[in-house]
TIRO-335462 format. One record per residue (C-alpha): residue number from 1; residue in one letter; x, y, z. Coordinates in steps of 0.2 Angstrom, whole numbers, padded with zeros to 4 digits. Example, Ala and Ser with C-alpha at 12.3 -4.5 7.8 and 13.67 -1.06 7.14 Angstrom:
<atoms>
1|a|0062|-0022|0039;
2|s|0068|-0005|0036;
</atoms>
This chain:
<atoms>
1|x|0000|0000|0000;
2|x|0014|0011|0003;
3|x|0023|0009|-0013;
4|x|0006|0013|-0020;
5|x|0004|0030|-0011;
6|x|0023|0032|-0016;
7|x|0019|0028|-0035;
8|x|0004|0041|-0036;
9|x|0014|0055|-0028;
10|x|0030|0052|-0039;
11|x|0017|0051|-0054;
12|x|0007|0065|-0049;
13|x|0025|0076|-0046;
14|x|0032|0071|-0063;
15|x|0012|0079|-0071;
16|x|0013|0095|-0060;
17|x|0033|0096|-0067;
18|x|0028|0094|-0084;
19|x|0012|0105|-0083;
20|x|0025|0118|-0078;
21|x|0038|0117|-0092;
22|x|0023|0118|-0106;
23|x|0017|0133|-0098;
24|x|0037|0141|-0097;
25|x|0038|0136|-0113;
26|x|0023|0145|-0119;
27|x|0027|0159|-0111;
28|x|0044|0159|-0121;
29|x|0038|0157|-0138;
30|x|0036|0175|-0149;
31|x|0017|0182|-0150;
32|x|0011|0181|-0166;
33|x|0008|0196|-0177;
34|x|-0012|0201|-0183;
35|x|-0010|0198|-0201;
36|x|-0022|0214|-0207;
37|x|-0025|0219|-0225;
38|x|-0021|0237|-0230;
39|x|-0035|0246|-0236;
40|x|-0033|0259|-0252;
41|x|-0045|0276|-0246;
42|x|-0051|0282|-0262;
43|x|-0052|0299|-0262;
44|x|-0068|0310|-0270;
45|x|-0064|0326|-0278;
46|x|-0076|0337|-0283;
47|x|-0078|0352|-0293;
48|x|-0086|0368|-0288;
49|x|-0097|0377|-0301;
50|x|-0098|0397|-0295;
51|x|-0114|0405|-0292;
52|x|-0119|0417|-0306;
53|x|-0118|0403|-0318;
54|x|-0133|0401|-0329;
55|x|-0136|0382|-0336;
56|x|-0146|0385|-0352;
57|x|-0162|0374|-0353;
58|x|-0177|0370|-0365;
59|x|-0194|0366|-0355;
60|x|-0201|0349|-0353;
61|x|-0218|0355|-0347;
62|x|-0234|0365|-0351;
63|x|-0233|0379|-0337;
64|x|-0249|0392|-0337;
65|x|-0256|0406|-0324;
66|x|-0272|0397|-0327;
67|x|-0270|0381|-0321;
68|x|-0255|0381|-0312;
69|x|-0255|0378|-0291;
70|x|-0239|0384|-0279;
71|x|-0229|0370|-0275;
72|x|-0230|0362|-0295;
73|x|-0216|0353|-0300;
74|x|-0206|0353|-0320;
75|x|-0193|0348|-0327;
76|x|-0182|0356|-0341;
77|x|-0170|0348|-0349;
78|x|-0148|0355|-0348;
79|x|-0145|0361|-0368;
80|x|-0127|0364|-0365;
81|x|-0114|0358|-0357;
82|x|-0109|0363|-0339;
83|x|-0090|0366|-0333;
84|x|-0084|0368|-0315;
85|x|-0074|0385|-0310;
86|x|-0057|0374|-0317;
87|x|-0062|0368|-0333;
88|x|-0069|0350|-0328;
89|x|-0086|0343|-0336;
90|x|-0097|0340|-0321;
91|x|-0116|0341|-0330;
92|x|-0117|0335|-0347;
93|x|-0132|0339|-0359;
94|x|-0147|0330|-0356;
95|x|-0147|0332|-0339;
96|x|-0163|0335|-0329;
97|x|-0168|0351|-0319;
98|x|-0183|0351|-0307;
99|x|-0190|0368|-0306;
100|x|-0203|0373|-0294;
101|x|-0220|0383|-0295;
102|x|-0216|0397|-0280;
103|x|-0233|0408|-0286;
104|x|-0246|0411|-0298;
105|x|-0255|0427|-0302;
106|x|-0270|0424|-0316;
107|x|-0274|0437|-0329;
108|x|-0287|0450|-0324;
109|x|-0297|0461|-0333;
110|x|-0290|0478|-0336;
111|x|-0276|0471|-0345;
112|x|-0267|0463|-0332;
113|x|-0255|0449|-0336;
114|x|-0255|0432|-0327;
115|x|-0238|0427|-0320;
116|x|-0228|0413|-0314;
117|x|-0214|0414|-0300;
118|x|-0203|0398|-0300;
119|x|-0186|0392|-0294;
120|x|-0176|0376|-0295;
121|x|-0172|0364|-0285;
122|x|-0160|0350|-0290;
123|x|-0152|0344|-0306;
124|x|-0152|0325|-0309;
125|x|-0136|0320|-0321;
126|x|-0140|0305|-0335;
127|x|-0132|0289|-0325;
128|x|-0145|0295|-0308;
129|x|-0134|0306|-0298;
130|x|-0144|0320|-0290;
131|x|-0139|0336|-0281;
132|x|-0150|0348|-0275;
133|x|-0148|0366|-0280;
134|x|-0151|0383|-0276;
135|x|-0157|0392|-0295;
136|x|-0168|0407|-0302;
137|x|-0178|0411|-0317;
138|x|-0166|0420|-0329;
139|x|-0167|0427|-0348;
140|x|-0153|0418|-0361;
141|x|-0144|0437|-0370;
142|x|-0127|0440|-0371;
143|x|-0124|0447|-0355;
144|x|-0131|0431|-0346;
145|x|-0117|0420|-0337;
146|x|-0111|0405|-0344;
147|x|-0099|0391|-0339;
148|x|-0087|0385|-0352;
149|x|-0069|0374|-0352;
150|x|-0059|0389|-0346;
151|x|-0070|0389|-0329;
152|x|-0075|0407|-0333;
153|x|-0092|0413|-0331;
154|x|-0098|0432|-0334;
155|x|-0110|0441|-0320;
156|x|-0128|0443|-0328;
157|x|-0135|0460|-0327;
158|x|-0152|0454|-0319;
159|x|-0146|0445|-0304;
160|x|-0152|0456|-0291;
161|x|-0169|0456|-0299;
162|x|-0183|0444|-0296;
163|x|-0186|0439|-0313;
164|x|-0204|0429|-0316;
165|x|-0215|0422|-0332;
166|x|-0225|0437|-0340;
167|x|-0240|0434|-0349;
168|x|-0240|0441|-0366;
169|x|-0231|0445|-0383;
170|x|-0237|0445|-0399;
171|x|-0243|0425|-0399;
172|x|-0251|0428|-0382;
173|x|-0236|0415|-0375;
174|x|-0226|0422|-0358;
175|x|-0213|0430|-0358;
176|x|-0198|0436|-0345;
177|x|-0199|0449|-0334;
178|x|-0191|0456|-0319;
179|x|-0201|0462|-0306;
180|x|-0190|0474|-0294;
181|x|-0194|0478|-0276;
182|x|-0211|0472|-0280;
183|x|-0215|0483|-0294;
184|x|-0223|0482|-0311;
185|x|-0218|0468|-0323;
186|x|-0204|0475|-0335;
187|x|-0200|0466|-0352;
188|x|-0183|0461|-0355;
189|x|-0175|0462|-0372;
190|x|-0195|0461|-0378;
191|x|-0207|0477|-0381;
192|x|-0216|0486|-0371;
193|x|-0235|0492|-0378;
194|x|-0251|0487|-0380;
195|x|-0247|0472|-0389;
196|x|-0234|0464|-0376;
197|x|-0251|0467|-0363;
198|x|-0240|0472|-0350;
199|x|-0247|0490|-0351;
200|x|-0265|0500|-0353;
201|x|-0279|0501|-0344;
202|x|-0292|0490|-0356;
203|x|-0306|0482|-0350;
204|x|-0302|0466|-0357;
205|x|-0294|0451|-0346;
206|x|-0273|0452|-0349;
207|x|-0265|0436|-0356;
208|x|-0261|0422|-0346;
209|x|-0240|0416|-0342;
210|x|-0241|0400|-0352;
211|x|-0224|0393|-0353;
212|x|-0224|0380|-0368;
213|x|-0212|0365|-0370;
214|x|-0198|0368|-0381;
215|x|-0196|0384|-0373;
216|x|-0177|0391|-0370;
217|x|-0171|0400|-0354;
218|x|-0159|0400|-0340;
219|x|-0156|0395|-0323;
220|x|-0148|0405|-0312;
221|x|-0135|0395|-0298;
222|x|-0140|0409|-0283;
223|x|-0127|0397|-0273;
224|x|-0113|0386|-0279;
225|x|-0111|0368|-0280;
226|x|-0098|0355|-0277;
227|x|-0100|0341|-0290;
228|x|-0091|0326|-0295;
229|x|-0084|0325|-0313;
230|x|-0097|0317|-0324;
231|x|-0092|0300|-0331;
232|x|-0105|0289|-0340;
233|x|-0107|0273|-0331;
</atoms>
C-alpha cells in the first residue's frame, strides 16, 4: 500500500513538473503578429461650379397662370454643357432640372398679365446622380453668365432682380420679366405696348404666363455647387 501511495505521488509530481515546463515554454515562444489587409482610401474630388452661372435649358412641361397651383413641380431639360470653375465637365447635356412653381397670379381684366414665379431645386445627371440646387428664373442674352472649359463665367446684369414668367407678346405665350422691389412687370429684351399686354388700362382680361415646352431660358445658380466629374457609367 505504501509503494502505491509512493507511485501516485511520484506520478502526480512528474504531471505537475511537466504542466509547468509547457506553460514556461509557452510563455517563451514569440506572439504572433495580426495579419491585417491594408486598405486603399479612395479619395472623391469634386468640382465647384460658382454662383452666377446660368445652365441654359429647354422646358419639358406646359406651365400656365391658369392652371398652375404653388408647389407644382417641371422639369427642363440642360442644352449645354456645364463646366466647374477649373475647366472640368461635371453636367453633361441631357441632364434633368426640377423647377418649382413658388406663385401664380392669373390674368385679370384691365389688362393685367398672369404670372408665374418659379425656382429650381435639384439637377439630376444621365447615370442617376442627384444634387440639390439653389437656381432662379433668368433670360438667355449676351450678358447672361455662362460656364465654359476655361471655368470662366460672366456676371448677368439681372441677378439682383426677381425675374418671373409674363404673360404676353405677340402669340399671347409668356414671356420674361423682372419684377424689382415688387413693382410692375418689366420686359426684357421684348417690347413694351399694347401688344406685349403688360401696359394699358383696357377692359379686357390680360393674357395668361403659359410657358410651352420647347421653350429656352436660364437657370440662375444663386449658390454654388460642389460636384463630381461626370463619367457615364
Amino acid at each position: 500500500m505504501k509503494k502505491f501511495v509512493s507511485s501516485l505521488i511520484f506520478a502526480l509530481m512528474i504531471c505537475g513538473l511537466s504542466a509547468v515546463k509547457e506553460a514556461q515554454a509557452q510563455r517563451r515562444k514569440p506572439a504572433l503578429k495580426s495579419s491585417t489587409s491594408t486598405k486603399t482610401t479612395t479619395t472623391t474630388q469634386f468640382y465647384r461650379v460658382n454662383a452666377g452661372t446660368v445652365i441654359r435649358v429647354r422646358m419639358n412641361d406646359t406651365l400656365s397662370s391658369k392652371t398652375a397651383r404653388v408647389g407644382d413641380r417641371f422639369t427642363v431639360n440642360v442644352i449645354e454643357p456645364v463646366y466647374s470653375n477649373n475647366g472640368v465637365l461635371v453636367i453633361p447635356v441631357g441632364s434633368v432640372i426640377t423647377g418649382r412653381v413658388d406663385a401664380v397670379t392669373p390674368a385679370k381684366k384691365g389688362g393685367k398679365p398672369g404670372t408665374l414665379d418659379v425656382s429650381f431645386v435639384s439637377v439630376r445627371l444621365p447615370n442617376g446622380v442627384t444634387r440639390a440646387i439653389n437656381g432662379s428664373l433668368t433670360s438667355l442674352t449676351a450678358d447672361d453668365a455662362k460656364s465654359d472649359e476655361e471655368g470662366t463665367a460672366k456676371g448677368d446684369r439681372m441677378k439682383h432682380r426677381k425675374v418671373i414668367f409674363i404673360g404676353g407678346g405677340a402669340g399671347g405665350g409668356a414671356i420674361i420679366g423682372a419684377a424689382v422691389g415688387g413693382a410692375k412687370g418689366a420686359v426684357i429684351g421684348g417690347i413694351i405696348g399694347a401688344g406685349a399686354g403688360l401696359l394699358g388700362e383696357r377692359l379686357t382680361k390680360g393674357e395668361e404666363a403659359e410657358v410651352k415646352p420647347n421653350t429656352e431660358f436660364g437657370v440662375y445658380l444663386n449658390q454654388s455647387i460642389t460636384m463630381r466629374k461626370w463619367v457615364e457609367r
